[in-house]
C-alpha positions as CSV (number, residue, x, y, z in Angstrom):
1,X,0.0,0.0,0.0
2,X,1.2,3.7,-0.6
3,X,2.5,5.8,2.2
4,X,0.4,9.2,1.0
5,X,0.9,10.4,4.7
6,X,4.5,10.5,3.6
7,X,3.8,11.3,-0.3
8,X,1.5,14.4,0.5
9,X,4.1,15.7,3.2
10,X,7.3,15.7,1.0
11,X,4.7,17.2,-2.1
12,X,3.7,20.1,0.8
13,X,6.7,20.6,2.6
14,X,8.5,22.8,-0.3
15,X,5.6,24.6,-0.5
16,X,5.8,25.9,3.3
17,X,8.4,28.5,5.1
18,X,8.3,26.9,8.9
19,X,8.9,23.1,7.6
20,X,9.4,22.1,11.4
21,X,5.3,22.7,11.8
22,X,4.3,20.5,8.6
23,X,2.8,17.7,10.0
24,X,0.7,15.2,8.0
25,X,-2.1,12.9,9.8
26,X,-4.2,10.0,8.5
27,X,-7.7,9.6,10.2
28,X,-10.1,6.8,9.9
29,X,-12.7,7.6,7.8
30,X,-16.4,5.9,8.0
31,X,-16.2,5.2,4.6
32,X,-14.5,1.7,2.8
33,X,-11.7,2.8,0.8
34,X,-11.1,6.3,2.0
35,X,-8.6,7.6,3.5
36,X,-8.4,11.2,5.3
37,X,-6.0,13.3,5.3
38,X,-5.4,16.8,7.6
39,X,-2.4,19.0,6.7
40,X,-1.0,20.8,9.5
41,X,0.9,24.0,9.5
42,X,1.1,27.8,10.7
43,X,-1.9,30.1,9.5
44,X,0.2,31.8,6.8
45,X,1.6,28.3,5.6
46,X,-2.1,26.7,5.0
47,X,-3.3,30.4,3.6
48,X,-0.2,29.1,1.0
49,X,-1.5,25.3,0.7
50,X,-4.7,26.2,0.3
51,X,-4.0,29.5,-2.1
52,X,-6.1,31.9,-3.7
53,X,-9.7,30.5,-4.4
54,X,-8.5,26.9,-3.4
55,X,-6.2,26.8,-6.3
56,X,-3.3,25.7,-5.0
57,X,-5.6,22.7,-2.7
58,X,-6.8,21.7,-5.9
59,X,-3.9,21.1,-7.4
60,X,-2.5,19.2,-4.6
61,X,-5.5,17.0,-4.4
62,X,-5.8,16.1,-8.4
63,X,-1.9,15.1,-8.2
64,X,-2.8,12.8,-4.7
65,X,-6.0,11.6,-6.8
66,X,-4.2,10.5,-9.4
67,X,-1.5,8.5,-7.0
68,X,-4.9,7.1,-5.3
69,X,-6.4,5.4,-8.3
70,X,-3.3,2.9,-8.6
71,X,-4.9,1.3,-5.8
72,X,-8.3,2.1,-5.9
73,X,-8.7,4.5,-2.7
74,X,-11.0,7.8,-2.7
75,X,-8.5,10.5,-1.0
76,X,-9.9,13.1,1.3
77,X,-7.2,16.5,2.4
78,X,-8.3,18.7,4.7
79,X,-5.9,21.6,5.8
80,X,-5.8,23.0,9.4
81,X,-3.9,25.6,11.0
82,X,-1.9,25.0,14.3
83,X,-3.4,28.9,14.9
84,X,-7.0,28.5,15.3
């Protein structure tokens, strides 16, 4: 099975200026074959993952999305700030 914990946090930590508060997390999800996602960084770092309009999410999820479908798994990110 893919590590997408690990896959989505080397894809997102370039992406972020404090790389020490990157964390990635895998929740159980309700659902058979989903798997859930939260990115967790500083406020300004998820207002970068995130971007303007959800661009940048977007993006990030149709390149996880396509990793998913090699084994069959609907992916779920969610991003969180450590500032809320």
């Amino acid at each position: 099975m893919m590590d997408y914990v690990k896959i989505l946090h080397d894809m997102a930590i370039d992406l972020v200026e404090d790389k020490n508060n990157l964390k990635v997390v895998q929740r159980p999800s309700l659902e058979e074959n989903e798997i859930i996602l939260y990115v967790y960084a500083s406020k300004s770092d998820v207002s970068k993952l995130i971007g303007r309009r959800g661009s940048m999410a977007s993006s990030i999820r149709q390149i996880m999305s396509v990793a998913s479908r090699l084994t069959d798994v609907k992916l779920v990110i969610k991003f969180e700030s450590y500032d809320e």
